[in-house]
Residue, then its C-alpha position, 0 to 999 in steps of 0.5 A: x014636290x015641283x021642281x024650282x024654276x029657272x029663268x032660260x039662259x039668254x043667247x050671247x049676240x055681238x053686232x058681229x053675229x046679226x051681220x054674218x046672220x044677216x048675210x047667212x045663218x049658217x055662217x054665223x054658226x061656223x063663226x062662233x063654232x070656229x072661235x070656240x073651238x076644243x082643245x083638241x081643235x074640234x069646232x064648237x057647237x054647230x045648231x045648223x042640221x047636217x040635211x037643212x034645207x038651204x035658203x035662197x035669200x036672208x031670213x032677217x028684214x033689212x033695217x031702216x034705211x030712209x034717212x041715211x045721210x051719206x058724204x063723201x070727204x072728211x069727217x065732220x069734226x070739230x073743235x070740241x068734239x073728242x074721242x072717249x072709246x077706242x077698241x084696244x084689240x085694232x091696231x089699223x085705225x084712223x088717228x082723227x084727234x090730237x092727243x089733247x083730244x083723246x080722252x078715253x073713258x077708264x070704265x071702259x077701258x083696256x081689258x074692261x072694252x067690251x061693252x054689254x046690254x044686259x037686257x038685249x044680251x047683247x056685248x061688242x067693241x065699236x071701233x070709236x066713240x066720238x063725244x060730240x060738242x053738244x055731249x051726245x055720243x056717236x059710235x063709229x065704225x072704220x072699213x078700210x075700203x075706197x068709198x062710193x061708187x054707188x054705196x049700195x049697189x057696188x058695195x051691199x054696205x047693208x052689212x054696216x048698217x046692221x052693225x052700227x046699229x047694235x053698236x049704237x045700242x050698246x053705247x045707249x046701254x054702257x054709257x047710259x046716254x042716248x044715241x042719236x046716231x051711228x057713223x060708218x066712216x070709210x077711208x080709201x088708204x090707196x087713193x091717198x084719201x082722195x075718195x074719203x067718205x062716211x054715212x050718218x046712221x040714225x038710230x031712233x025708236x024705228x032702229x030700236x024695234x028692228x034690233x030688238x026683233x032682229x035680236x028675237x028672231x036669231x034666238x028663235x031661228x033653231x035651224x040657221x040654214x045657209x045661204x049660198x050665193x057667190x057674193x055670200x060665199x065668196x067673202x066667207x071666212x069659214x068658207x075660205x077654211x073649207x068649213x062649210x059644206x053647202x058653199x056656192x063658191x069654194x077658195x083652193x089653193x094658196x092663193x085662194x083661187x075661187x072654184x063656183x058650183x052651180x048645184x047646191x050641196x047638202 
């Protein structure tokens, strides 16, 4: 007698996951082992082999970029626009809106935030979602940071990028209304909001196919081997607690003093 089949179990992903991935696999995986930690404060599983071979740049294709449209200053807000989502586990984010215009959707919030896509597996909390005036829905993602002394070069922002993407994909899901674009507004706390500023990203069927891909290609990824650079390592969590092995640049001491390696270790 045939046993009965069963349909695969689909890996759980966040926009967290595709950005660390995307930076290094293998931090990936100490982040998720490190958050599901045993009882006994054993990490979690870890699908990274003990002897991977490690890589020398990401795995993951960068997303679509060419229409990226980047302002320094204020958000564009108006009159009509107001707020319906905001992630209830952040306590450091910008106040955009009166309270006559903060009308938060009940589907979606306080412990029921988390936003899922059953069909991407995918779930995550953006930090806002703007209705704009015309109705259409616009995640926004806030990096406490200065702002744009050359976006890319200075900053690698590639990283949000990837992650307002997923975000805007998950609002498309939970709120069953197209998106037409994601928001990465960055707000510069020291320099009093003089060096304000926000970067529009589009999300359209290019976006889509890459997401999906992306998506797929994690899955199938069955080694996430690391990806050891100093400008990798050194902003590494897992690193910064001395969980990963194969670092390029290691944190010591109470101050987190930074020792770099120039040999790869496995």
């Amino acid at each position: 007698m045939l046993a009965p089949q069963t349909t695969p179990v689909t890996e759980a992903l966040t926009p967290h996951d595709l950005v660390t991935y995307f930076r290094c696999p293998h931090e990936m995986e100490l982040s998720r082992a490190n958050h599901h930690r045993q009882p006994d404060g054993a990490l979690g599983n870890i699908r990274t082999p003990e002897h991977v071979v490690p890589l020398r740049h990401s795995p993951l294709f960068a997303p679509p970029l060419g229409h990226l449209i980047v302002n320094e200053g204020r958000l564009d807000l108006t009159e009509k626009d107001i707020l319906v989502y905001e992630d209830s586990g952040e306590d450091d984010l910008p106040v955009l809106f009166p309270p006559e215009r903060v009308r938060p959707d009940i589907r979606f919030s306080g412990p029921r935030s988390t936003l899922a896509d059953p069909e991407l597996g995918l779930r995550g909390r953006p930090d806002l979602i703007i209705q704009r005036a015309d109705g259409s829905l616009v995640p926004v993602e806030y990096k406490e940071t200065h702002l744009f002394v050359g976006y890319h070069e200075a900053h690698g922002r590639m990283f949000d990028t990837v992650q307002v993407v997923a975000e805007c994909r998950l609002v498309e899901a939970a709120f069953g209304k197209k998106v037409p674009y994601g928001i990465v507004l960055y707000g510069d706390q020291a320099g009093n909001g003089q060096r304000e500023g926000w970067v529009r990203i589009p999300y359209g069927e290019a976006e889509q196919s890459w997401l999906r891909v992306a998506l797929r290609q994690i899955r199938e990824d069955a080694e996430r081997a690391p990806v050891p650079a100093e400008r990798n390592c050194g902003g590494c969590e897992p690193n910064a607690e001395g969980l990963c092995k194969f670092a390029a640049a290691r944190y010591e001491g109470p101050h987190h003093h930074q020792t770099f390696f120039t040999s790869r270790r496995t």
